[in-house]
C-alpha positions as CSV (number, residue, x, y, z in Angstrom):
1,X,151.1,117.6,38.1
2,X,148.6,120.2,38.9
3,X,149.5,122.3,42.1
4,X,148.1,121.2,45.3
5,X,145.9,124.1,46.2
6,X,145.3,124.7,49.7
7,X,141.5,124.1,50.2
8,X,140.0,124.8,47.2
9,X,135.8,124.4,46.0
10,X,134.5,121.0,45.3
11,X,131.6,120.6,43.2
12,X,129.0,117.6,42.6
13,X,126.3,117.2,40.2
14,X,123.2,118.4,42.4
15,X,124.4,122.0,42.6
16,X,124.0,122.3,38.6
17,X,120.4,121.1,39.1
18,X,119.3,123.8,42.1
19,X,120.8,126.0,39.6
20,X,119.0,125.1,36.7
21,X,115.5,124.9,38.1
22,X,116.6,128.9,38.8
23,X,117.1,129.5,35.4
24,X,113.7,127.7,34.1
25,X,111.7,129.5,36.2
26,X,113.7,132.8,35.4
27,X,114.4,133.3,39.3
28,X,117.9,134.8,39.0
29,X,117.3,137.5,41.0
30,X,118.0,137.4,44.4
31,X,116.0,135.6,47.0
32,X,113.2,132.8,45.7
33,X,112.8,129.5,45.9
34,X,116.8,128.3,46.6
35,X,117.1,131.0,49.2
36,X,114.1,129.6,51.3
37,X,115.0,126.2,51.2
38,X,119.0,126.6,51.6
39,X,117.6,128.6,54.9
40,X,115.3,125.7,55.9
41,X,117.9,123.3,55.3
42,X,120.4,124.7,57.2
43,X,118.4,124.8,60.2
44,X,117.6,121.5,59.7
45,X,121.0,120.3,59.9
46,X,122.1,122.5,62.5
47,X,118.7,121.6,64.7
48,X,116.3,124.9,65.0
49,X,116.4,128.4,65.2
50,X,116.0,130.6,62.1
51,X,118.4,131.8,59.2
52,X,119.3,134.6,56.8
53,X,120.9,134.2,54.0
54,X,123.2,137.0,53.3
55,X,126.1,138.1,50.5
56,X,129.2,137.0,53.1
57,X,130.0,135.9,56.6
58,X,131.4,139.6,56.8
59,X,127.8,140.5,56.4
60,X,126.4,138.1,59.1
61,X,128.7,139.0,61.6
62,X,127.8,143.2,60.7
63,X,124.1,142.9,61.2
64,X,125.1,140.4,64.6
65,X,126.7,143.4,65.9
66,X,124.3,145.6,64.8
67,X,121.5,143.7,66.7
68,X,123.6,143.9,69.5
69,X,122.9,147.8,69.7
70,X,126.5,148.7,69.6
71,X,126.8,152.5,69.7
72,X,130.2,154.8,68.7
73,X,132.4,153.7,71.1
74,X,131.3,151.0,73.0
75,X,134.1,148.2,73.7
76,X,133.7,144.6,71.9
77,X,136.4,141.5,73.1
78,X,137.1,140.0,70.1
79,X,139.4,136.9,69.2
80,X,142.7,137.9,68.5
81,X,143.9,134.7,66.9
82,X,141.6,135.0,63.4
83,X,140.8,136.6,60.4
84,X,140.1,140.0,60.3
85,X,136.9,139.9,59.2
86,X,135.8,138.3,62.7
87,X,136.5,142.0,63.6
88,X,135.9,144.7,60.8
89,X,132.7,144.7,61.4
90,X,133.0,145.9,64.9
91,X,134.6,149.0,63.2
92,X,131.8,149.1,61.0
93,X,129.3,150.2,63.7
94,X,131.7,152.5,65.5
95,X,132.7,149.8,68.3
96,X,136.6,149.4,69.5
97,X,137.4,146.1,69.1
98,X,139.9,144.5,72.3
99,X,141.5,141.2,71.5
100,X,141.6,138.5,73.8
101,X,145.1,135.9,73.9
102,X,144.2,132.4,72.3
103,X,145.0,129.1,74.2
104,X,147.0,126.1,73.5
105,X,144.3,123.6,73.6
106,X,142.0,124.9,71.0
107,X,144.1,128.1,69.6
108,X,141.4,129.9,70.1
109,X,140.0,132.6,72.5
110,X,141.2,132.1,76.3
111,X,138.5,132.3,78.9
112,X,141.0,133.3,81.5
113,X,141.9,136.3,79.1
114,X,138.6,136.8,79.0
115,X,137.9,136.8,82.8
116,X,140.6,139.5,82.9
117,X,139.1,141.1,80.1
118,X,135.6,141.7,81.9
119,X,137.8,142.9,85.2
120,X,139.7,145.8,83.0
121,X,136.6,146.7,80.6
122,X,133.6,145.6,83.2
123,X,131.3,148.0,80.7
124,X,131.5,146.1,77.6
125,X,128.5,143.7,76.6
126,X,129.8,142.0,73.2
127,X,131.8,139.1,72.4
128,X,132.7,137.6,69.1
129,X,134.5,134.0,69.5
130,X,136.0,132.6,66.4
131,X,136.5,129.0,66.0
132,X,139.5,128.6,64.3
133,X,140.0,126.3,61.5
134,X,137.0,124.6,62.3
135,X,137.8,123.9,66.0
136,X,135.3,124.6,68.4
137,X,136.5,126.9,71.3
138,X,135.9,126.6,74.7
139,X,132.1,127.2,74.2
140,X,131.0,126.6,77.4
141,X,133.1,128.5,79.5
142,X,132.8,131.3,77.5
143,X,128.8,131.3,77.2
144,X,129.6,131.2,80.8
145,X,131.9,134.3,81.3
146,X,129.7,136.1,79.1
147,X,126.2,134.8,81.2
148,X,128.0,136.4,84.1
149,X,129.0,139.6,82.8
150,X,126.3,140.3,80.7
151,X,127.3,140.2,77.4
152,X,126.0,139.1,74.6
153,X,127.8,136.4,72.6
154,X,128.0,135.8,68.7
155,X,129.5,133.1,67.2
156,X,132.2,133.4,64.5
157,X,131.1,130.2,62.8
158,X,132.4,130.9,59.5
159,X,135.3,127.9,59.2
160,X,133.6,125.5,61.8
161,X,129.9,124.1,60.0
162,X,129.3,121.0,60.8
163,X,131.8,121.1,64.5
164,X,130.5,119.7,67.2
165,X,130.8,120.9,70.9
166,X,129.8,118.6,73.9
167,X,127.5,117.2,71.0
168,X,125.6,120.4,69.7
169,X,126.4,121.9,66.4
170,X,128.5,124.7,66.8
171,X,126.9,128.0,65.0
172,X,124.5,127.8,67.8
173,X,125.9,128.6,70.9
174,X,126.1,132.5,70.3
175,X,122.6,134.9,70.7
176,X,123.8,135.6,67.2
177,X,126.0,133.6,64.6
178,X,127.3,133.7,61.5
179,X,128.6,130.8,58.4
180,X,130.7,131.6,55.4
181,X,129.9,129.7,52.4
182,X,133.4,131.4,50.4
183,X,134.8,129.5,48.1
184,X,137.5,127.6,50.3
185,X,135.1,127.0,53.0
186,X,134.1,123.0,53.8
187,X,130.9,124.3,51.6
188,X,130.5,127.1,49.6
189,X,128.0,128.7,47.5
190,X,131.4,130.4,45.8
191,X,130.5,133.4,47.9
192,X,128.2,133.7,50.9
193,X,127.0,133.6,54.3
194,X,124.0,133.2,56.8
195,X,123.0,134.4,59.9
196,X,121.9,132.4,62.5
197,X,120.0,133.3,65.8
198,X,116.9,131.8,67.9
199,X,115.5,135.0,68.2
200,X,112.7,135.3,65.2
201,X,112.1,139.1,65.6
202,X,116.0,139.5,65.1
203,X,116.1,137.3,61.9
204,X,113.1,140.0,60.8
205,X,115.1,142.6,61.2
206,X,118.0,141.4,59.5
207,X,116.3,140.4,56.5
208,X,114.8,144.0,57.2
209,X,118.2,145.4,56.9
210,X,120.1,143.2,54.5
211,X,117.3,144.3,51.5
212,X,117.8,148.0,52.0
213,X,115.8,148.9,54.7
214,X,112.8,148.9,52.4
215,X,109.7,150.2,54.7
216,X,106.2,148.6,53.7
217,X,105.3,151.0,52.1
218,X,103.6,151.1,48.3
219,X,106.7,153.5,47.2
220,X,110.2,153.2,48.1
221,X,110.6,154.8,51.4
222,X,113.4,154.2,53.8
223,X,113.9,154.8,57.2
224,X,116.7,153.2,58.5
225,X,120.3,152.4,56.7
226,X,119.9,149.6,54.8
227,X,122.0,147.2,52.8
228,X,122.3,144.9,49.6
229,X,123.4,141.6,51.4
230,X,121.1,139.2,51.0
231,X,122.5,135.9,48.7
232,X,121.0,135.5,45.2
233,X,118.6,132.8,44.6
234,X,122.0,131.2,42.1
235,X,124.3,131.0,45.0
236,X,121.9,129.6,47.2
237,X,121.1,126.5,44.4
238,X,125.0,125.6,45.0
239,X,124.6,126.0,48.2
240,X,121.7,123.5,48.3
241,X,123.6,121.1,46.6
242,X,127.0,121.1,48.6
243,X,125.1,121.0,51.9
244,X,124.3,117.2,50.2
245,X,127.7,116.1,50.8
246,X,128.5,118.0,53.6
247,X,128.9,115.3,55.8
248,X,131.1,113.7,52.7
249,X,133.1,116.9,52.7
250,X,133.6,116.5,56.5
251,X,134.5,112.9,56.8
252,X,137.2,113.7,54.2
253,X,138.7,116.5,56.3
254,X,138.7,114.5,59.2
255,X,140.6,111.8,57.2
256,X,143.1,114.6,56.2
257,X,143.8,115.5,59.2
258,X,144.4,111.5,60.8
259,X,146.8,111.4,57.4
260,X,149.2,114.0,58.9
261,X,149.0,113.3,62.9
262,X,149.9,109.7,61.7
263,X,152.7,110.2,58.7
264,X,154.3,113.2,60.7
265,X,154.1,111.7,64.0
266,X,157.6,111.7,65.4
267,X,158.7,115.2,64.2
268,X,159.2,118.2,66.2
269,X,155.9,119.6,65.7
270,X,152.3,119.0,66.8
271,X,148.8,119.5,64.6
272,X,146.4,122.2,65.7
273,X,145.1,120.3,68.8
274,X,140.9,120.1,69.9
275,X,139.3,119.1,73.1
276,X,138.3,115.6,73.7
277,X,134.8,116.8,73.8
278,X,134.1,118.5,70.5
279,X,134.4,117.3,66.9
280,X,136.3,119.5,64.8
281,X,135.1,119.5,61.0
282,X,139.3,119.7,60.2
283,X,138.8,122.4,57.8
284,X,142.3,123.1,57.8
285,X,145.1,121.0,58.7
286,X,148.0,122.7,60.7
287,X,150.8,122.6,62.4
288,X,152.9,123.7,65.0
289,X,157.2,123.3,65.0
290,X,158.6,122.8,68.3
291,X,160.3,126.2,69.7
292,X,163.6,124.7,69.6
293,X,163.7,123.5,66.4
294,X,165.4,126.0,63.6
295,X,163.4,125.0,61.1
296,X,160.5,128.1,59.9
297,X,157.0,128.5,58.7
298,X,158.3,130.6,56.0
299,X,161.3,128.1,55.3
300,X,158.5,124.8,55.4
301,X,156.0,126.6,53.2
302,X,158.1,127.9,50.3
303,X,159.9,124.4,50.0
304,X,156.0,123.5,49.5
305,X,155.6,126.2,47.1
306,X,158.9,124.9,44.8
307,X,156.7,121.5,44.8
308,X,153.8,123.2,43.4
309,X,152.1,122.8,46.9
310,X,150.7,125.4,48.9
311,X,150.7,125.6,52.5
312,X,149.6,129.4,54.3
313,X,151.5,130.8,57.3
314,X,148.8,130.7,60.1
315,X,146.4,134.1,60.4
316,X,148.3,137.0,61.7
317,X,147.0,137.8,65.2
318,X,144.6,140.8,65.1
319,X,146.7,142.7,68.1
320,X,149.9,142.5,65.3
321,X,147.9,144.0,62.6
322,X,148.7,147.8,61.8
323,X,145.4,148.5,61.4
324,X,144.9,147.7,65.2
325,X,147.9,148.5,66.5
326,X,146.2,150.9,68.7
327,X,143.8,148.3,70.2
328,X,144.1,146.9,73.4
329,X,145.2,143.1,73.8
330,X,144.5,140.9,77.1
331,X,146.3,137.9,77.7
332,X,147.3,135.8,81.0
333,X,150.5,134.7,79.7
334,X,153.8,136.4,79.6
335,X,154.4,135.5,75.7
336,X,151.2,135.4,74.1
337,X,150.1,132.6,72.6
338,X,148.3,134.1,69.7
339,X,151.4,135.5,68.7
340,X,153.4,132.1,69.3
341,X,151.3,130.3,67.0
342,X,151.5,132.7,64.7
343,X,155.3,132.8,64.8
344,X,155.7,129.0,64.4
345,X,152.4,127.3,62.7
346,X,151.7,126.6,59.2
347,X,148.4,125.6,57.2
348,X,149.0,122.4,55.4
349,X,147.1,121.1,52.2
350,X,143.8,120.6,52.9
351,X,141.6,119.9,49.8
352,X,140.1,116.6,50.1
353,X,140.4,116.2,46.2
354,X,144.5,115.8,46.6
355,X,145.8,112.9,45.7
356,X,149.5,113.7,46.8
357,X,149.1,114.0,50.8
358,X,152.0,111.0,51.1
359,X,154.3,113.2,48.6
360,X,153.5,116.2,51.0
361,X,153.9,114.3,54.0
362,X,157.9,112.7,52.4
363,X,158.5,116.8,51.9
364,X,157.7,117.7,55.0
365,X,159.7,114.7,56.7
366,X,162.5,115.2,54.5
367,X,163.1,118.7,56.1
368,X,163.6,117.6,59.5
């Protein structure tokens, strides 16, 4: 038997044909005629606004924060429960991230450690929410908070296309925010990203940005920094063609996820929880073991391993990382919760072309 990956690229037989048509008419380059439409389409699906096609989310979310106007030095609150590319580019611009505490009901950023956040740093004026493994976050109350104070809010959207929150697609709710199309995502263009944002002179100036700061000029004169991120006119055919079955890819995840609340309903441990009011696209399926119980995330996900299955311990929180150790962390609780999840969650198999989820799900239940 193959090994179980954990959420790996499925392909169909559209993206081959996006990908030809760039080939016949010798568009390989990047940006043409895939690059348009994968940005039209996207919007489409989403309902409005305007997209850039870019190299990575890591890219989208730099040129968010760099049409926020963030100068050396100025503060950004930051989710701490993510990846770390939610934050890097914070760094990038010369900002200094603070991590907020996640919550139980989402496991994502807390607006109450976000409240307290705005009471101890009352200057700052950026906020990058993730939503974690595809689970909205509290949207509203933190388009709220940040309303209130200020601050302009961008959207880690890189694991949650095709979410739901309170009925709106999520990528949306942020002045700025940012897809990943990598090659585990629920799509993927095998690597990629786009920025998203409502505000057409800002999509200008990204695509400005992301093709090297190229003035119009009839020579190659530059007078800003520029960059190479914008996607290929290839990627952007496979993008095309995944964003077909998107809703295919989604329904499957969803399944996934009903599988395991179902077959490991019983055992001490819970699956990564959403509000009642959003629709999670179940990009990952997780879980949680019970504080009391002995059994580990390390101990669960290498018996996986010796059965050729893998499972990932949950993202390290950002305020654990050495590279931030120096950061500041605001939470509400006395033991965070980022940090709790971390200790005691685990990403299950989650690629909707496994055929062995019972066999994972007997495993797991033979553990306990």
């Amino acid at each position: 038997m193959a090994r179980l990956l954990l959420s790996s690229p499925t392909m169909h037989e559209e993206e081959m044909h996006f990908v030809q048509e760039a080939f016949d008419t010798n568009w390989i380059a990047p940006l043409g005629k895939n690059v348009d439409s994968f940005e039209s389409e996207i919007i489409s699906y989403i309902g409005g606004g305007h997209a850039v096609a870019l190299s990575s989310g890591t890219a989208a979310l730099h040129l968010a924060v760099k049409l926020c106007g963030l100068k050396r030095g100025d503060v950004v609150f930051c989710s701490d429960l993510t990846f770390a590319a939610s934050v890097n580019p914070v760094v990038y611009e010369g900002g200094v991230p603070v991590f907020i505490d996640a919550e139980y009901d989402t496991w994502n950023m807390d607006p109450l450690a976000l409240e307290r956040a705005f009471q101890k740093y009352p200057q700052c004026r950026v906020v990058i929410v993730a939503n974690l493994y595809g689970t909205p976050a509290k949207l509203d109350e933190i388009s709220a908070i940040c309303k209130a104070h200020d601050a302009i809010l961008i959207e880690d959207a890189a694991e949650s296309l095709s979410s739901t929150f309170r009925g709106v697609q999520t990528g949306t709710f942020g002045k700025y925010n940012a897809l990943s199309f990598n090659g585990n995502k629920i799509i993927t263009t095998s690597g990629g990203g786009m920025l998203l944002t409502n505000d057409a002179a800002a999509k200008d100036k990204a695509r400005f940005w992301a093709t090297q700061s190229k003035d119009p000029a009839p020579y190659y004169q530059h007078s800003e920094i520029g960059y190479n991120y914008r996607m290929s006119n290839v990627l952007a055919g496979i993008g095309r063609g995944q964003l077909l079955h998107l809703q295919e890819h989604k329904a499957k995840k969803c399944e996934i996820y009903r599988s395991y609340k179902a077959g490991l309903a019983g055992l001490p441990l819970s699956m990564n929880p959403y509000l009642a009011y959003s629709e999670p696209n179940h990009w990952l399926s997780c879980v949680l073991i019970d504080k009391h119980c002995a059994l580990t995330p390390a101990e669960l996900i290498a018996r996986l391993d010796e059965n050729d299955m893998e499972a990932r311990h949950i993202w390290k929180p950002m305020h654990m990382q050495p590279l931030y150790a120096n950061c500041a962390f605001v939470t509400v609780q006395e033991a965070p919760v980022s940090a709790q999840i971390f200790a005691r969650g685990v990403c299950l198999p989650s690629d909707i072309k496994m055929t062995q989820q019972e066999q994972v799900i007997s495993l797991i239940r033979s553990m306990f």
